[in-house]
Backbone atoms as SQL, in Angstrom:
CREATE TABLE atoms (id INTEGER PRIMARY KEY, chain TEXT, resi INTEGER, resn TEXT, atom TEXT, x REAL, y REAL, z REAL);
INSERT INTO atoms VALUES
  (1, 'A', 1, 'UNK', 'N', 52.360, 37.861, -78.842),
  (2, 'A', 1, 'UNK', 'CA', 51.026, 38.309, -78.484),
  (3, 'A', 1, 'UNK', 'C', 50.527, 37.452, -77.314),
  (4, 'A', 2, 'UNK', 'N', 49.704, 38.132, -76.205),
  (5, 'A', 2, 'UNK', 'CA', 48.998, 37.193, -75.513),
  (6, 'A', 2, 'UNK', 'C', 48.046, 35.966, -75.709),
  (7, 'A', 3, 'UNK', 'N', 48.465, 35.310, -74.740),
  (8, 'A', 3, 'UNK', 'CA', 47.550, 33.764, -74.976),
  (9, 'A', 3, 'UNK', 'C', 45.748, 34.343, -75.329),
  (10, 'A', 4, 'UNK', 'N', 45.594, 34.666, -74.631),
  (11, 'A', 4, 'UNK', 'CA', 44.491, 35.451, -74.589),
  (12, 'A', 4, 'UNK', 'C', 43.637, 36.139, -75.843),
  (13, 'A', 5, 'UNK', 'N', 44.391, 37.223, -76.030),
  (14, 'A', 5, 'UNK', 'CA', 44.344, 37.508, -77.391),
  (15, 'A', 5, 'UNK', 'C', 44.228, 36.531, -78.765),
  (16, 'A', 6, 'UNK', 'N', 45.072, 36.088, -78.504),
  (17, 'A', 6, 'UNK', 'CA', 45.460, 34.928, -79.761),
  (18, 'A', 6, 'UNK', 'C', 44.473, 34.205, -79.560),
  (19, 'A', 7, 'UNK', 'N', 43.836, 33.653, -78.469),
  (20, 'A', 7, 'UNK', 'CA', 42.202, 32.718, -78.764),
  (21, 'A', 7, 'UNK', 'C', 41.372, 33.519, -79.253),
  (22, 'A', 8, 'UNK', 'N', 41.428, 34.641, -78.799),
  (23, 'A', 8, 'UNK', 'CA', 39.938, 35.097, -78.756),
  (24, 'A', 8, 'UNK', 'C', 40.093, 35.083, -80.461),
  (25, 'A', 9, 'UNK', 'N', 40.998, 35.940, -81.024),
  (26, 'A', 9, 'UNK', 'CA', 41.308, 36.386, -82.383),
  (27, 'A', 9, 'UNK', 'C', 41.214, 34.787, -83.198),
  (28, 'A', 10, 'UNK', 'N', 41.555, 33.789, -83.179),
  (29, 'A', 10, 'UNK', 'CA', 41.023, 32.487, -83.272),
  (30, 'A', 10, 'UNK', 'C', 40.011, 32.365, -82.964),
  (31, 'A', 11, 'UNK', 'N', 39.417, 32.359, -82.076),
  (32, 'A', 11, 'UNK', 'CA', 37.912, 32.069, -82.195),
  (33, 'A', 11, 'UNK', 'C', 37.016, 32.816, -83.019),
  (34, 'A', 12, 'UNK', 'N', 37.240, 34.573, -83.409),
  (35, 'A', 12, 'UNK', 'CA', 36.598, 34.987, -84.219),
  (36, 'A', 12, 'UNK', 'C', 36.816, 34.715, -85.453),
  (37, 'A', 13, 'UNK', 'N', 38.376, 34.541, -86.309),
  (38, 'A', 13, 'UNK', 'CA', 38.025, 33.588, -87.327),
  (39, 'A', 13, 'UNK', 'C', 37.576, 32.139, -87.888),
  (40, 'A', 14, 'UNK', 'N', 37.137, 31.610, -86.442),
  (41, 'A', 14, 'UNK', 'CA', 37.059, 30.427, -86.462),
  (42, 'A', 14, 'UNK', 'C', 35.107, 30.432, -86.772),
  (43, 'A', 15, 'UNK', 'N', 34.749, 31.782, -86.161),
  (44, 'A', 15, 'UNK', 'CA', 33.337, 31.535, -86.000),
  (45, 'A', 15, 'UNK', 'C', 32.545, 31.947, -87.580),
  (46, 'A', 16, 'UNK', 'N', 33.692, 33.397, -88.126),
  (47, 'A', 16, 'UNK', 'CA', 33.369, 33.758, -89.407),
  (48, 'A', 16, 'UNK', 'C', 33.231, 32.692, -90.391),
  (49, 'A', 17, 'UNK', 'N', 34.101, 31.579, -89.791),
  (50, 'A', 17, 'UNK', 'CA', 34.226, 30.534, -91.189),
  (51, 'A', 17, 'UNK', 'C', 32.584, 29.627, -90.776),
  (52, 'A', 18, 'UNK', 'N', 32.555, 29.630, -89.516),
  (53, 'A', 18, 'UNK', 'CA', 31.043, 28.819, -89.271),
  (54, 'A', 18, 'UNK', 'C', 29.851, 29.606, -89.361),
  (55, 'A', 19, 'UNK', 'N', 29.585, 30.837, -89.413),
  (56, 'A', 19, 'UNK', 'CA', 28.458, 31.411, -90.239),
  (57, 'A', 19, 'UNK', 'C', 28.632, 31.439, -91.276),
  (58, 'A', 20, 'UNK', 'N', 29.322, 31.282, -92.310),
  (59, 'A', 20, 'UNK', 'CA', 29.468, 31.111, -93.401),
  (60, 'A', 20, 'UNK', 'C', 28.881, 29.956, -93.951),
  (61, 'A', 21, 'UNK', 'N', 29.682, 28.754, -93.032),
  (62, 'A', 21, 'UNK', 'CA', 29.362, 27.100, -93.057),
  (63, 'A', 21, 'UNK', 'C', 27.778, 26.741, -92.740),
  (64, 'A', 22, 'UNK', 'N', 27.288, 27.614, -91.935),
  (65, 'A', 22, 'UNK', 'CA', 25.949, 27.519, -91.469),
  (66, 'A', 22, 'UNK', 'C', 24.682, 27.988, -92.076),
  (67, 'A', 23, 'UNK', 'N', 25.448, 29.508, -92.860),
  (68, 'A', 23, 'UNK', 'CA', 24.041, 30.271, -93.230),
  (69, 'A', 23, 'UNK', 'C', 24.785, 30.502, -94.204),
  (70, 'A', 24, 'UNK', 'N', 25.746, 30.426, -94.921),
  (71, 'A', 24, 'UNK', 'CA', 26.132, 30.743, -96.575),
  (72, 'A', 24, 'UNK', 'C', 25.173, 30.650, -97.505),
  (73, 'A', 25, 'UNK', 'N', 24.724, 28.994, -97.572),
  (74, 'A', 25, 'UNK', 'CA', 23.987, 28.484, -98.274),
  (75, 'A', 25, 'UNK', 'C', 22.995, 28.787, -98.526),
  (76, 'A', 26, 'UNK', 'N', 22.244, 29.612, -97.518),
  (77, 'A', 26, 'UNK', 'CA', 21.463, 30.487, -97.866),
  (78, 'A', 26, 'UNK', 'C', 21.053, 31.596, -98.620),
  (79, 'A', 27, 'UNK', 'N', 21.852, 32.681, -98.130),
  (80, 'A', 27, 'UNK', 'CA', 22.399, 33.657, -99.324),
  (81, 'A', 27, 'UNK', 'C', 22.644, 32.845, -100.914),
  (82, 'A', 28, 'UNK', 'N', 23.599, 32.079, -101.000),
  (83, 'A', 28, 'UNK', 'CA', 23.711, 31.585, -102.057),
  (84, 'A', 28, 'UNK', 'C', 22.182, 31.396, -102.564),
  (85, 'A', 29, 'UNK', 'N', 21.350, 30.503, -101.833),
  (86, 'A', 29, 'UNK', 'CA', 20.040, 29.982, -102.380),
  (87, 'A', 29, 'UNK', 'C', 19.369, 31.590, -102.746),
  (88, 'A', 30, 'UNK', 'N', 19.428, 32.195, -102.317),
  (89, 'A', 30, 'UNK', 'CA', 18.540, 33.245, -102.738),
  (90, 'A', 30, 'UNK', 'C', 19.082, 34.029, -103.390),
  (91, 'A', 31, 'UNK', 'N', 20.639, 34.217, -103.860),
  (92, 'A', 31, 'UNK', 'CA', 21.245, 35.052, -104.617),
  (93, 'A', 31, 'UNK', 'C', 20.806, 33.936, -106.543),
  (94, 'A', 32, 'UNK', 'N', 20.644, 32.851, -106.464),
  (95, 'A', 32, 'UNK', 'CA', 20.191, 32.091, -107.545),
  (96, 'A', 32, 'UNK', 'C', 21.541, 30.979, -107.403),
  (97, 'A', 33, 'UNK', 'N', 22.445, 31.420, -107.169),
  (98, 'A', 33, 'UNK', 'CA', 24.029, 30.551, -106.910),
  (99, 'A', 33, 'UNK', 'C', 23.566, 29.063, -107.292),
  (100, 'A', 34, 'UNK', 'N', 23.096, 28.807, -105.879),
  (101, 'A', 34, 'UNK', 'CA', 22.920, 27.175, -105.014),
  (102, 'A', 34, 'UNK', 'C', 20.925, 26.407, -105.499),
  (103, 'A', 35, 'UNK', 'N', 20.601, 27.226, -105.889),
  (104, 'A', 35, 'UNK', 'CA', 18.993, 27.164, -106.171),
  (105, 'A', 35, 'UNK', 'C', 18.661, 25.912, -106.432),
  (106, 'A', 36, 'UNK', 'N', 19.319, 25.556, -107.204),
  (107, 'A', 36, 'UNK', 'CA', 18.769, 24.045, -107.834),
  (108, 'A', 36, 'UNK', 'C', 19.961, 22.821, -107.324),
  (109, 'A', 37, 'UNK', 'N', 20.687, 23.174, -106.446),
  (110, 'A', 37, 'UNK', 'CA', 21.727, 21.794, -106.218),
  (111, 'A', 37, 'UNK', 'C', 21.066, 21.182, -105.175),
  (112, 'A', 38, 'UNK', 'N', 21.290, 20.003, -105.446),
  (113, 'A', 38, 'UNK', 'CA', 20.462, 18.911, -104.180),
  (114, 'A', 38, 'UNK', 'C', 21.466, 19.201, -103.132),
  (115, 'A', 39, 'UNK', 'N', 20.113, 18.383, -102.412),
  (116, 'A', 39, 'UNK', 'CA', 21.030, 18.956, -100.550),
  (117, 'A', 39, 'UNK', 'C', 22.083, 18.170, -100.606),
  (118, 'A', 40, 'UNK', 'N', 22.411, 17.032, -100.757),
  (119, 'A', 40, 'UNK', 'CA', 23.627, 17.065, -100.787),
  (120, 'A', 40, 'UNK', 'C', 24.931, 17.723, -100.968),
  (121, 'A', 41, 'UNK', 'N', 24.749, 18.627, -101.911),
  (122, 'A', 41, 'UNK', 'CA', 25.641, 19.423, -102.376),
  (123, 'A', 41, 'UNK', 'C', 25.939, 20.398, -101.380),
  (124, 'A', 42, 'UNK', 'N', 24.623, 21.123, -101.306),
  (125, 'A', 42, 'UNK', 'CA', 24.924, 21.663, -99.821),
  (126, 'A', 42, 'UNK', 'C', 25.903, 21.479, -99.155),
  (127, 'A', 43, 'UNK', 'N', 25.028, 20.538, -98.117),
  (128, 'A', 43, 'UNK', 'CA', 25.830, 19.664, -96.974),
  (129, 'A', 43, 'UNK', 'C', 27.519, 19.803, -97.335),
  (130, 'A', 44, 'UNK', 'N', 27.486, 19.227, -98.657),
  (131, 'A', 44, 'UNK', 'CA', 29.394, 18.728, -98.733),
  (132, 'A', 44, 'UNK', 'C', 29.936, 20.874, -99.163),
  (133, 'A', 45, 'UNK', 'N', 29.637, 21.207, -99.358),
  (134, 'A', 45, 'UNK', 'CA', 29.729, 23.295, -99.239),
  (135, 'A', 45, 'UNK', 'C', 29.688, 23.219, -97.791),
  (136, 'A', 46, 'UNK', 'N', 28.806, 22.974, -97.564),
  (137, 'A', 46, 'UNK', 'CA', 29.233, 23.929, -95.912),
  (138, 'A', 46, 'UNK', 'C', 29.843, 23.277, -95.132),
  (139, 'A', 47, 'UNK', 'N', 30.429, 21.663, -95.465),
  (140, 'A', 47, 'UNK', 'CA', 31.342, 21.128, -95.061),
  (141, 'A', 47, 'UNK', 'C', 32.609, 21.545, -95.100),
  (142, 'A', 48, 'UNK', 'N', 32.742, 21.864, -96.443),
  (143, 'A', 48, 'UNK', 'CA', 34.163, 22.156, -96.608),
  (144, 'A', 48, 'UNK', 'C', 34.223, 23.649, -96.294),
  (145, 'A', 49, 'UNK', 'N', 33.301, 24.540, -95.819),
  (146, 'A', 49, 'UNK', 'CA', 33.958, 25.201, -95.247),
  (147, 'A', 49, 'UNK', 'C', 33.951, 25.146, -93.736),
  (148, 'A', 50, 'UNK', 'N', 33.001, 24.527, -93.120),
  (149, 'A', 50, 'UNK', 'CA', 33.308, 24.311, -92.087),
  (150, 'A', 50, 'UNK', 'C', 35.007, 24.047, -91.670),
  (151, 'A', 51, 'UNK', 'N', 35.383, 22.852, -92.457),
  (152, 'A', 51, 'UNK', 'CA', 36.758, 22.524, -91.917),
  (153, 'A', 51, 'UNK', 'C', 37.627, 23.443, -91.783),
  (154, 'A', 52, 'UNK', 'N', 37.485, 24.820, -92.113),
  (155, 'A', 52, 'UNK', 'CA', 38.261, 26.142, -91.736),
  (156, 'A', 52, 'UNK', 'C', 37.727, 26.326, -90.675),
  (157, 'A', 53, 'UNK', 'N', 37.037, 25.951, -90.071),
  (158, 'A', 53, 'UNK', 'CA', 36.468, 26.889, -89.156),
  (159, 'A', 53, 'UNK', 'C', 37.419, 26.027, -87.979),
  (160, 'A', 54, 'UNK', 'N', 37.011, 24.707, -88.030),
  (161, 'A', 54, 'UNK', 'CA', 37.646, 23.808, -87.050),
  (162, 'A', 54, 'UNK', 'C', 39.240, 24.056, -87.064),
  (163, 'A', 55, 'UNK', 'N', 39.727, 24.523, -88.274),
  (164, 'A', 55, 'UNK', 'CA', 41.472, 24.799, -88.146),
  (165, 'A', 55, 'UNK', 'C', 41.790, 25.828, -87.364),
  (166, 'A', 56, 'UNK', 'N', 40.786, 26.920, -86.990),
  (167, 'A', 56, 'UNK', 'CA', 40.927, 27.724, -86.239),
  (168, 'A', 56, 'UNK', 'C', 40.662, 27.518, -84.734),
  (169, 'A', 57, 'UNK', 'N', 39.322, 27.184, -84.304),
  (170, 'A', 57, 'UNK', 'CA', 38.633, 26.680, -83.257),
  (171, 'A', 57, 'UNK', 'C', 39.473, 25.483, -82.873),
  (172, 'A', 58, 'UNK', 'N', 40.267, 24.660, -82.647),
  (173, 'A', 58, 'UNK', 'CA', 40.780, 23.730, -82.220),
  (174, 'A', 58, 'UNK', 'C', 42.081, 24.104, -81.393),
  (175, 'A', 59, 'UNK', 'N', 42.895, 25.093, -82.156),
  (176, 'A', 59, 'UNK', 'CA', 44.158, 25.617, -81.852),
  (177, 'A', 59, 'UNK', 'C', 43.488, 26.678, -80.490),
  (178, 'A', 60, 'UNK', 'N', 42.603, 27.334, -80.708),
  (179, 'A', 60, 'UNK', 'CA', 42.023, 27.897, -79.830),
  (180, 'A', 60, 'UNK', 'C', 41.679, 27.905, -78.816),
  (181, 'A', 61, 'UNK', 'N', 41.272, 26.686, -78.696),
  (182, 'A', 61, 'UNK', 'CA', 40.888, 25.933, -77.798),
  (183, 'A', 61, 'UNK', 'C', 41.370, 25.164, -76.954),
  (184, 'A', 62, 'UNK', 'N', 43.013, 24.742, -77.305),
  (185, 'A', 62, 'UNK', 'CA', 44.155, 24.210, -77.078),
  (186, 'A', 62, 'UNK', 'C', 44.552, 25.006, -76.475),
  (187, 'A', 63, 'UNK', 'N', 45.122, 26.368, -77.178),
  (188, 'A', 63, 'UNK', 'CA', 45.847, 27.394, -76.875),
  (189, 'A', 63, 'UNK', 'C', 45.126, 27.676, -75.562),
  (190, 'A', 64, 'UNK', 'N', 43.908, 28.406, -75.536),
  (191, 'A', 64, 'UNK', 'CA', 43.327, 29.214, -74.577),
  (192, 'A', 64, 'UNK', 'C', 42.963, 28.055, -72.940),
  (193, 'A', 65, 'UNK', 'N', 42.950, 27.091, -73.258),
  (194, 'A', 65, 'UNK', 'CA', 42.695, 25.879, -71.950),
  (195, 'A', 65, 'UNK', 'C', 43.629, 26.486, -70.819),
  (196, 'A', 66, 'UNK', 'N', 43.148, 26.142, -69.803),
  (197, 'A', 66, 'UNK', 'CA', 44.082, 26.458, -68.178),
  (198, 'A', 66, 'UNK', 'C', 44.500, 25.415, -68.276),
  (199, 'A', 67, 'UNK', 'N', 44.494, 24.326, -68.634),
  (200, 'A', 67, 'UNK', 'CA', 45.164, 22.868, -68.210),
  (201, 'A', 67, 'UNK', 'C', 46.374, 22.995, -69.485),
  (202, 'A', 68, 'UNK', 'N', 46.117, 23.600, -70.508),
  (203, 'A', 68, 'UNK', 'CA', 47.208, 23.807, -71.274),
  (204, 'A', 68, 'UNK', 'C', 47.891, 24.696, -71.236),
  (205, 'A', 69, 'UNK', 'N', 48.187, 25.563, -70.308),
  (206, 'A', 69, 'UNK', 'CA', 48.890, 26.787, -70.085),
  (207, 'A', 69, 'UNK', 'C', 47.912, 28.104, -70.666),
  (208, 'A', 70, 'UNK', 'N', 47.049, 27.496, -70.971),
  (209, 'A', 70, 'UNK', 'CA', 46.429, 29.135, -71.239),
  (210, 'A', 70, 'UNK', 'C', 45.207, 29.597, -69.955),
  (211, 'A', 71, 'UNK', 'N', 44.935, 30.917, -70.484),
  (212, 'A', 71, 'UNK', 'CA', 44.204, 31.566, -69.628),
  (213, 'A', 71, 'UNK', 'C', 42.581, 31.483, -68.986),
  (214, 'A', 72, 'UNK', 'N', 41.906, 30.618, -70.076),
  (215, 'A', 72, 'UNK', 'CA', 41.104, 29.995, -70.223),
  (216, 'A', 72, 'UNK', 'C', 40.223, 28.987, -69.016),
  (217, 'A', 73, 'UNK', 'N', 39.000, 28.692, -68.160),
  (218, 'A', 73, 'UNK', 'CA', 38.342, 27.597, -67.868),
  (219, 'A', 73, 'UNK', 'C', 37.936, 27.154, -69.011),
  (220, 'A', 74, 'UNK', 'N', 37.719, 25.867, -68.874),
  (221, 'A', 74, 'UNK', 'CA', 36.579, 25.283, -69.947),
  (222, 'A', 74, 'UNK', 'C', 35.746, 25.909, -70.157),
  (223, 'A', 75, 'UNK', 'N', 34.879, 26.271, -69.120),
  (224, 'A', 75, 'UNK', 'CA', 33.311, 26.941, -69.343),
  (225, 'A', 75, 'UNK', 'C', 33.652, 28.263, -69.645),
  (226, 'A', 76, 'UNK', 'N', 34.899, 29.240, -69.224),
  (227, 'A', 76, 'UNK', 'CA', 34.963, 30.317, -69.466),
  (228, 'A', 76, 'UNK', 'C', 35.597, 30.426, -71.106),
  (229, 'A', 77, 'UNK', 'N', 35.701, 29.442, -72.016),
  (230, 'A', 77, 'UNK', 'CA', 36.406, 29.394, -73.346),
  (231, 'A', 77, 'UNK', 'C', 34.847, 29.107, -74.047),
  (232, 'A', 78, 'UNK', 'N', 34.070, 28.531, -72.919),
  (233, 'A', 78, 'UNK', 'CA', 33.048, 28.095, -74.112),
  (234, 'A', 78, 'UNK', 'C', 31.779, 29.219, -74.106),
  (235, 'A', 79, 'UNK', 'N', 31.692, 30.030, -72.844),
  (236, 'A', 79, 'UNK', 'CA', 30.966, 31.708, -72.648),
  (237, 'A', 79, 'UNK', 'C', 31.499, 32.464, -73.934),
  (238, 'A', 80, 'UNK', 'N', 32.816, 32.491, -73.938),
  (239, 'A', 80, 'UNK', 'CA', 33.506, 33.698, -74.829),
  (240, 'A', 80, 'UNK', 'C', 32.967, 33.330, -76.211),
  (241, 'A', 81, 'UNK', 'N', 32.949, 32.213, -76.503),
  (242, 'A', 81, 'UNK', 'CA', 33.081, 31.027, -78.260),
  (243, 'A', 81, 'UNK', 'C', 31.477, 31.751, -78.223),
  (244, 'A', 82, 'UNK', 'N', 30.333, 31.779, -77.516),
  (245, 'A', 82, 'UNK', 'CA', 29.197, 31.803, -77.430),
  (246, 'A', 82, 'UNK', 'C', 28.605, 33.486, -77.781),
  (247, 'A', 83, 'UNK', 'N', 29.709, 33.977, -76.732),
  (248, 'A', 83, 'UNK', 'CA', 29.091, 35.408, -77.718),
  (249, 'A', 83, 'UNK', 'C', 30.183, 35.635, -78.760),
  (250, 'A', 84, 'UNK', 'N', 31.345, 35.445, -78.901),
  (251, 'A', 84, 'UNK', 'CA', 31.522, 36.029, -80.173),
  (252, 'A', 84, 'UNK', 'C', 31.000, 35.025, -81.550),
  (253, 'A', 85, 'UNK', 'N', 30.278, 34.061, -81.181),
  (254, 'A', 85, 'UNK', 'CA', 29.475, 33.154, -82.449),
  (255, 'A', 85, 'UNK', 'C', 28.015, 34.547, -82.535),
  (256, 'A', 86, 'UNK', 'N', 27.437, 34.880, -81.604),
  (257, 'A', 86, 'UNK', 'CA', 25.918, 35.516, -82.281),
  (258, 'A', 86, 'UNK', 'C', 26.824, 37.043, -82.071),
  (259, 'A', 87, 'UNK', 'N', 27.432, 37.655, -81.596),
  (260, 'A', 87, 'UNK', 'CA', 28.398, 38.750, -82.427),
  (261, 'A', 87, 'UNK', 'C', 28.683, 38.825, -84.111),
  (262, 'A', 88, 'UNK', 'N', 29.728, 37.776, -84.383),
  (263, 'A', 88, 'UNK', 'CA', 29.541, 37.749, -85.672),
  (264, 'A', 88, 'UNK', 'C', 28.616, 37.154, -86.979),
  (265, 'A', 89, 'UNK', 'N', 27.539, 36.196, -86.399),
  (266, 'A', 89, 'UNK', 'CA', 26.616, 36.133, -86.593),
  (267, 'A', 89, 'UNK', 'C', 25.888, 37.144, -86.933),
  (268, 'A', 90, 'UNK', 'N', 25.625, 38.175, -86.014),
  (269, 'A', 90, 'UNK', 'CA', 24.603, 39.510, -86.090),
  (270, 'A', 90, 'UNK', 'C', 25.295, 40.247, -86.854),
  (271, 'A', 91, 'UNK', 'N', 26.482, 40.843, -86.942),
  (272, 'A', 91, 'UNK', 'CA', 27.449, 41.291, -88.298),
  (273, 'A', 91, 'UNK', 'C', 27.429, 40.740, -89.699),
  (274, 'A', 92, 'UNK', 'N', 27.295, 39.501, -89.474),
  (275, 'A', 92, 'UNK', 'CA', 27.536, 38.925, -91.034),
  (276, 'A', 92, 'UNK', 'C', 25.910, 39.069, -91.492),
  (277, 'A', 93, 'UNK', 'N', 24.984, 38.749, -90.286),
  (278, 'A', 93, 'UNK', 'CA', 23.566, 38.541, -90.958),
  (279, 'A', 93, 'UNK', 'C', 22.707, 40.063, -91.367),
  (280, 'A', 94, 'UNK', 'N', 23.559, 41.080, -90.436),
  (281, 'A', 94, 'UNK', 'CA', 23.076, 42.514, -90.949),
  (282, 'A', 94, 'UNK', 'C', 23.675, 42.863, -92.710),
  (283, 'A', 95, 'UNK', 'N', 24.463, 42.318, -92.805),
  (284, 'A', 95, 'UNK', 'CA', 25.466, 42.976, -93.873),
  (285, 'A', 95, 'UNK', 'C', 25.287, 42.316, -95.003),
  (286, 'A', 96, 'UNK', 'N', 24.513, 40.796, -94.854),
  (287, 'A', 96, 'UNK', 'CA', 24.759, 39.878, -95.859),
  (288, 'A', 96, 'UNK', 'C', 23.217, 39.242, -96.042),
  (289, 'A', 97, 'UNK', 'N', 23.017, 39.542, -95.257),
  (290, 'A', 97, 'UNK', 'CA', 20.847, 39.268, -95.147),
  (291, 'A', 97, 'UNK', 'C', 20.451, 40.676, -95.167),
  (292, 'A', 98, 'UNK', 'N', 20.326, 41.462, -95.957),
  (293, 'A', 98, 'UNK', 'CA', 19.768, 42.787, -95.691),
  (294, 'A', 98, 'UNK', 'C', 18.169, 42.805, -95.466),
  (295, 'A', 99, 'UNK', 'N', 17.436, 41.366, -95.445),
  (296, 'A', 99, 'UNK', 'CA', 16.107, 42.003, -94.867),
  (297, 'A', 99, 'UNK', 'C', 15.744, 41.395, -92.867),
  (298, 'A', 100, 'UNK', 'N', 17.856, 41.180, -92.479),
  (299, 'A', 100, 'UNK', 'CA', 16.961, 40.800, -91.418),
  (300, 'A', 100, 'UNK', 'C', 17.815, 41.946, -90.355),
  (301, 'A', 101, 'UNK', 'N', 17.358, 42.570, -89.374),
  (302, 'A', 101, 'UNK', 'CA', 16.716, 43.814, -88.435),
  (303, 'A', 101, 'UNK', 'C', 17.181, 42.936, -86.666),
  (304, 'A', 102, 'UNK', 'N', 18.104, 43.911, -86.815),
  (305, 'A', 102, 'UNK', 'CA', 18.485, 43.854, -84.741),
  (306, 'A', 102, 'UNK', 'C', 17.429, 44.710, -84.293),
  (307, 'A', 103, 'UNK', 'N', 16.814, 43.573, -83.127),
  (308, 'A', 103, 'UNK', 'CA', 15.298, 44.418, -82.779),
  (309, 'A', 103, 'UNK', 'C', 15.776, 44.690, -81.469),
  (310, 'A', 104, 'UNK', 'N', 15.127, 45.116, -80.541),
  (311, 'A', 104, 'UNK', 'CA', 15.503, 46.336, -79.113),
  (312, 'A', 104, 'UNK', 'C', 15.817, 44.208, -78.131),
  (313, 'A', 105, 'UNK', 'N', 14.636, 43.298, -78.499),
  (314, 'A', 105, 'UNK', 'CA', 15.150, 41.642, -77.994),
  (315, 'A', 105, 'UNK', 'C', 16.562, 41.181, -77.977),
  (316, 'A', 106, 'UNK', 'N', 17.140, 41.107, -79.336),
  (317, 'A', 106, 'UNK', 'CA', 17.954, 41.164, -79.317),
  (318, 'A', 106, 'UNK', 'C', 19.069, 41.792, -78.645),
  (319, 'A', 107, 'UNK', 'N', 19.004, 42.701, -78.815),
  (320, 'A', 107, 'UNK', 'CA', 20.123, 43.514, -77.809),
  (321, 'A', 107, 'UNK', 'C', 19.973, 42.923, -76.573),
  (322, 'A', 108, 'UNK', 'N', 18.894, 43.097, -75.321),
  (323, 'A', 108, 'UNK', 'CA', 18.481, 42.329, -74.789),
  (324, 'A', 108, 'UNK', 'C', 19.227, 41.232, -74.387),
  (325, 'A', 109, 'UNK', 'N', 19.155, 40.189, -75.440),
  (326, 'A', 109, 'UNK', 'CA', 19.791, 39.216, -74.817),
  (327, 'A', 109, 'UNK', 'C', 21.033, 39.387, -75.176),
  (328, 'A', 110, 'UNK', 'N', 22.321, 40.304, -76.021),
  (329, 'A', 110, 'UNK', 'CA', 23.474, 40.539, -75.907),
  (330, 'A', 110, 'UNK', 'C', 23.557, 40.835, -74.374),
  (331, 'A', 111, 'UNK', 'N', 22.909, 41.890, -74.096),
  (332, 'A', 111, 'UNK', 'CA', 23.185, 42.074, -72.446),
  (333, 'A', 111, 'UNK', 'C', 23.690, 41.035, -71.552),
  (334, 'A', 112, 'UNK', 'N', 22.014, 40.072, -71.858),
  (335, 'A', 112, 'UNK', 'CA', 22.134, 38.819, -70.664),
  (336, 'A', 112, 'UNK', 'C', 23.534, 38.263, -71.083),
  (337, 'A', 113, 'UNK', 'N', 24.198, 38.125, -72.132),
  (338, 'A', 113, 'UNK', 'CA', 25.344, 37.057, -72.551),
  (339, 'A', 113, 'UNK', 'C', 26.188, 38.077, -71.884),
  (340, 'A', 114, 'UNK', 'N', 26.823, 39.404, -72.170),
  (341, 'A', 114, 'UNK', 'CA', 27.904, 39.467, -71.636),
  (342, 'A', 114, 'UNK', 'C', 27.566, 39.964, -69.686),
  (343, 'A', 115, 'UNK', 'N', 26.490, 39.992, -69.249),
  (344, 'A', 115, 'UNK', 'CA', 26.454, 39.193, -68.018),
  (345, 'A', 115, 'UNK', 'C', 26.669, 37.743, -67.693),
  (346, 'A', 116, 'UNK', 'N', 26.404, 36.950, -68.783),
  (347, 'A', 116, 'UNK', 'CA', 26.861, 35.449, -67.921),
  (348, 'A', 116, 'UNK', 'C', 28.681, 35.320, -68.287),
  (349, 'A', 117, 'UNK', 'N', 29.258, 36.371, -69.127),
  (350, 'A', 117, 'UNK', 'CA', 30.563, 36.455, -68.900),
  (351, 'A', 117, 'UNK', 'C', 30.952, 36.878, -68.072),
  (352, 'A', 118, 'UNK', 'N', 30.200, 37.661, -67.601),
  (353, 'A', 118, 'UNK', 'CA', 30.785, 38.685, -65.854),
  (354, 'A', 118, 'UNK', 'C', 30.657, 37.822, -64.885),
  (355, 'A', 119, 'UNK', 'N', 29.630, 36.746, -65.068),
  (356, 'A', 119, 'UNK', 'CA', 29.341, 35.782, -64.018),
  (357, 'A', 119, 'UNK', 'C', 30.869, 34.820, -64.530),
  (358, 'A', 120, 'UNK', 'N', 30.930, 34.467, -65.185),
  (359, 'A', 120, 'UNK', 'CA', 31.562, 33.512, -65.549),
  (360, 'A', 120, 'UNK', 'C', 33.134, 33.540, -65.007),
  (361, 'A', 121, 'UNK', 'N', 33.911, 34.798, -65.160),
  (362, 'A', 121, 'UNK', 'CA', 34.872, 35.068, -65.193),
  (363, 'A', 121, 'UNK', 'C', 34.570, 35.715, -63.379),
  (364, 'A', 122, 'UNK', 'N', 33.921, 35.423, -62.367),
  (365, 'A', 122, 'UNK', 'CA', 33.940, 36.312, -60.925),
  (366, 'A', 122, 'UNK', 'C', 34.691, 35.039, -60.455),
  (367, 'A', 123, 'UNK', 'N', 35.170, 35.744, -58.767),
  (368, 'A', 123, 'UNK', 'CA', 36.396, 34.645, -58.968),
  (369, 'A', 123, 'UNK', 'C', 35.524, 33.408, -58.368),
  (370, 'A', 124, 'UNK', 'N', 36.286, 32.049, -58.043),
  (371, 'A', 124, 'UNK', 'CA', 35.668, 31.064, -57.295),
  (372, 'A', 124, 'UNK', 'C', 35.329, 30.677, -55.721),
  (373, 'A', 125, 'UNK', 'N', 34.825, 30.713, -55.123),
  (374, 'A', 125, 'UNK', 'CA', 35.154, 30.110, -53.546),
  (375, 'A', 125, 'UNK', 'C', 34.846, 28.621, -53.423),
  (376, 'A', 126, 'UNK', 'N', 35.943, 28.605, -53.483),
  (377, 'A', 126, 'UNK', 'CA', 36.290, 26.910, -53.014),
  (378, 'A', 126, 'UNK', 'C', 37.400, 26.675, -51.668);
């Protein structure tokens, strides 16, 4: 498979595991799950799943680099990481937060993001 591919597809499971890590705990808190565990507990939950997230995002990031043979700028690995984080973000939070609503803003600023990828990826003059 392409270098290419293979980040991006890494980065989206890398990001599923960090909305999870980020806003799980939430859901949990309001499903009754997590209600009464001190934050600590928390914290060490969305830790441990975080560390999936980083098993993905690292290789990714490796993989996809121009200095490492991949296809990747820095800034153009960290544009892509950026929208597909509020991509699956907005997927997981429609599907799994059912009282929260993609408003006409939102979209909006999907636009502006995959314009600063169009910017991102035009070529250089140097």
């Amino acid at each position: 498979m392409k270098a290419y591919l293979v980040t991006i597809l890494l980065l989206v499971i890398s990001n599923v595991f960090m909305t999870i890590a980020w806003y799980g705990h939430l859901k949990l808190q309001s499903a009754g799950i997590s209600k009464n565990w001190p934050l600590f507990a928390v914290i060490l939950f969305s830790w441990s799943v975080a560390l999936f997230e980083y098993c993905f995002m690292i290789p990714a990031n490796r993989m996809g680099y121009n200095a490492n043979g991949g296809p990747f700028s820095l800034f153009q690995l960290k544009i892509i990481q950026e929208v597909i984080t509020l991509t699956v973000f907005t997927i997981l939070a429609m599907f799994f937060f059912s009282g929260e609503k993609l408003h006409w803003n939102h979209i909006a600023a999907f636009i502006c993001l995959i314009g600063a990828v169009c910017f991102t990826f035009l070529p250089q003059n140097n």
